[in-house]
C-alpha positions, -999 to 999 in steps of 0.1 A, spaced: -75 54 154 -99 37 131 -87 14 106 -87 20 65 -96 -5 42 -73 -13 19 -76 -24 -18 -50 -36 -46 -48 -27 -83 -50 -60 -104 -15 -58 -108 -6 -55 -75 -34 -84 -65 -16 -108 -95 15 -100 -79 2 -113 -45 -7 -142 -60 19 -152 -74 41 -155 -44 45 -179 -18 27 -180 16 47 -168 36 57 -135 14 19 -132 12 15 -132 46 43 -105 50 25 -81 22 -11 -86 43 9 -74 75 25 -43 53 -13 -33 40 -27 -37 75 2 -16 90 -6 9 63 -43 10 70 -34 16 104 -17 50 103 -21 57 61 -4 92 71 17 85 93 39 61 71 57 69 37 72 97 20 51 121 0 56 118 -38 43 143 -60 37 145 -93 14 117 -102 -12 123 -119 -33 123 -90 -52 152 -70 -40 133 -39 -4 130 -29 7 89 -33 27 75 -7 60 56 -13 81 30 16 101 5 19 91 -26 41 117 -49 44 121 -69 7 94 -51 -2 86 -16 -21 46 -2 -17 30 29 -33 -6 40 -20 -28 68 -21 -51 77 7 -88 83 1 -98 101 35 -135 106 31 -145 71 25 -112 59 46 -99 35 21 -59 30 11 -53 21 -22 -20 0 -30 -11 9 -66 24 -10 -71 44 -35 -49 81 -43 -54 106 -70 -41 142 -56 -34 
């Protein structure tokens, strides 16, 4: 399977930021997990605003939403969390 490009909000790219090296590290491997199998991982949430379902999981300490833009095969991270 080909591989999606990902790309972060500016919230969730000032959140990267912020943290240490090794949490950002951790996130790049969550993104690149994602944008290997975008539907294969998360649960579905509806609701949000969006003409395309967003996806919602938990990786370890950490909490990711995306959405999935198929044609152009991009995911889009719209909100990380640490738990």
């Amino acid at each position: 399977m080909e591989k999606f490009t990902w790309l972060l909000t500016s919230e969730v790219a000032e959140t990267v930021d912020k943290v240490s090296k090794r949490e950002r590290a951790v996130l790049f491997l969550i993104f690149d997990q994602i944008s290997r199998f975008p539907h294969a991982s998360g649960v579905e949430i509806g609701g949000t605003g969006r003409k395309r379902p967003a996806f919602h999981q938990l990786f370890g300490r950490w909490s990711v939403l995306w959405w999935v833009d198929f044609p152009v095969k991009e995911i889009h991270i719209l909100q990380i969390d640490r738990h």
